[in-house]
C-alpha positions as CSV (number, residue, x, y, z in Angstrom):
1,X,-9.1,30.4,-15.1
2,X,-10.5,30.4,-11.8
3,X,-12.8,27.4,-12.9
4,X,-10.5,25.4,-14.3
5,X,-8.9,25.7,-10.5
6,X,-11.8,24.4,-8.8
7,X,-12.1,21.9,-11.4
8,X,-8.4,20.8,-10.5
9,X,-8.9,21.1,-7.0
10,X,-12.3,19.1,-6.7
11,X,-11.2,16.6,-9.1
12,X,-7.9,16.1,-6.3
13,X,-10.0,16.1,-3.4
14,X,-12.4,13.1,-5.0
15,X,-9.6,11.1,-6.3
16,X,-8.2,11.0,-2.7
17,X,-11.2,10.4,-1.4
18,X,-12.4,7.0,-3.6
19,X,-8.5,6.7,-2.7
20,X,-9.4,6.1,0.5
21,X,-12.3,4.4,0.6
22,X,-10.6,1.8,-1.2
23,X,-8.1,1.3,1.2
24,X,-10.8,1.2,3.4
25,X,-12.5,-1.7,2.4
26,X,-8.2,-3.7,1.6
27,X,-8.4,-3.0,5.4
28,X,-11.9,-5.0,6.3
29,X,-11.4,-7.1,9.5
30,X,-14.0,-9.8,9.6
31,X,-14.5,-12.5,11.8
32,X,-16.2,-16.2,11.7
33,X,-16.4,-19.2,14.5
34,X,-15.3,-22.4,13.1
35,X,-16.0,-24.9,14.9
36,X,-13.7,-28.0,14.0
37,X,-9.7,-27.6,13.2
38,X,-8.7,-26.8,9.8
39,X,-5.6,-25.6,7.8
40,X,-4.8,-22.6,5.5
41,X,-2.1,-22.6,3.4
42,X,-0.3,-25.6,4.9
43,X,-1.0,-24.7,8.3
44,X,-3.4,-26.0,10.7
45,X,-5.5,-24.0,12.9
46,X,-7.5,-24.1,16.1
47,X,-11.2,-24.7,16.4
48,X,-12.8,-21.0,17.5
49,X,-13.2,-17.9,16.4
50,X,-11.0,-16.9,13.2
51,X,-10.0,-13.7,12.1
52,X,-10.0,-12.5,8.3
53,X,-8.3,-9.6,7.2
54,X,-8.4,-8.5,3.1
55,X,-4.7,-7.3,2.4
56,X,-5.6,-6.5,-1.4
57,X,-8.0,-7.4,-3.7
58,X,-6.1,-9.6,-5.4
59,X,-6.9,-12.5,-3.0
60,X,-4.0,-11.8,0.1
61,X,-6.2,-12.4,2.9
62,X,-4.2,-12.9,6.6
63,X,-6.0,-15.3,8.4
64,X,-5.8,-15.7,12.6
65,X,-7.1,-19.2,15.2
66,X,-8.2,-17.5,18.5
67,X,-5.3,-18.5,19.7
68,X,-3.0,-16.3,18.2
69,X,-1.5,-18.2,15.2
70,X,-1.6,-16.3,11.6
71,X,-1.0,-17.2,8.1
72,X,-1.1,-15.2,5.0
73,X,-3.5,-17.1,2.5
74,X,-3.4,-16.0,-1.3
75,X,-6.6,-17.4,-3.7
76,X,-5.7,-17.8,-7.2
77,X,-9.1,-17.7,-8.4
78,X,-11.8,-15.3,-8.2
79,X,-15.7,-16.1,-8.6
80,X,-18.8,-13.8,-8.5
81,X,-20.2,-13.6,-4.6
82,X,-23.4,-12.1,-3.1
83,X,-22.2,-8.8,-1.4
84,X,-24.9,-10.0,1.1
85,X,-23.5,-12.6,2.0
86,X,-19.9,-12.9,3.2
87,X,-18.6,-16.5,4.4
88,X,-15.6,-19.1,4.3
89,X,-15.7,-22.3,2.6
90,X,-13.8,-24.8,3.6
91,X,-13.1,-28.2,1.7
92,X,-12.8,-31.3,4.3
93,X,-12.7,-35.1,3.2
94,X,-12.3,-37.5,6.1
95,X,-11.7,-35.3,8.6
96,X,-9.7,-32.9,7.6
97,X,-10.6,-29.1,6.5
98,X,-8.6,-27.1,4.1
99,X,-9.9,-23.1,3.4
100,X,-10.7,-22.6,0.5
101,X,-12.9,-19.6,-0.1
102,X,-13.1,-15.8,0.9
103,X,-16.1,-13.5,0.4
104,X,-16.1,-10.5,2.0
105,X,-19.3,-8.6,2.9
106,X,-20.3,-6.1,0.4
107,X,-18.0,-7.6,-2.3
108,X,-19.6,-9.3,-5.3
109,X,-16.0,-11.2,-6.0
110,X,-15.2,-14.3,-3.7
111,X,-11.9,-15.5,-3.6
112,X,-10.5,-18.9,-4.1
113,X,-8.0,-21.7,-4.7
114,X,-8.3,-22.8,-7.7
115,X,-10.1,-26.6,-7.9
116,X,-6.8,-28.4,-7.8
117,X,-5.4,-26.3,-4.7
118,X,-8.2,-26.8,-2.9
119,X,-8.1,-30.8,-3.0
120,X,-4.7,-31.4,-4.1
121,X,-3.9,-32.9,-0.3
122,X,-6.7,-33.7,1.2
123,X,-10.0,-34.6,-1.7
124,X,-12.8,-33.0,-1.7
125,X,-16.1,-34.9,-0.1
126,X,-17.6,-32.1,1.9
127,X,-17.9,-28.1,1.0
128,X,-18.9,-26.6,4.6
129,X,-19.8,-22.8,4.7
130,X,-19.6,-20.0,8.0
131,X,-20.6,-16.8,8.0
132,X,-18.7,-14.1,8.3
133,X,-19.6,-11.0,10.7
């Protein structure tokens, strides 16, 4: 009896535990400096340094220009990603940058808008990547 107690009671305490290093890594703040204007999710933002933060991991991401202004931006598609190496892509075609891909350090999944999302306004003629730290 007594085992089956601490059985119960360390099998708890781990569950809440991976419980919250889950929520842990939803709650990643990154950041990234983009250097030319771009748009997420229908809105354009500043040039600077951009703030990424992983909602879920179902693709919610809010994204903030360093001048304050937020969006919530929601990929539809995921993709394998080197934990190693955590960046946004953006899509631009004559002058104008769309986001179109989140990967998050330590995460093998990237997310992203789907092919048609990503050059539905604007073409696709350049894929430009930034690091995220």
């Amino acid at each position: 009896m007594k085992r089956q107690l601490t059985s119960i009671i360390l099998a708890g305490t781990l569950s809440a535990f991976a419980g919250a290093v889950a929520t842990n890594a939803q709650n990643a703040r990154e950041t990234a400096n983009v250097t030319f204007d771009y748009q997420v999710a229908g809105k354009a933002l500043d040039a600077g340094k951009v703030t990424v933060k992983e909602i879920n991991n179902m693709g919610l991401f809010s994204v903030m220009d360093s001048t304050g202004k937020s969006v919530y931006w929601n990929a539809t598609k995921q993709v394998s990603a080197d934990p190693s190496n955590p960046h946004l892509t953006f899509s631009c075609y004559n002058g104008e940058c769309l986001l179109s891909e989140v990967a998050m350090p330590g995460s093998n999944v990237a997310h992203k808008l789907s092919d048609r999302q990503a050059s539905h306004n604007i073409g696709i003629a350049t894929m430009i990547s930034v690091p995220l730290r």
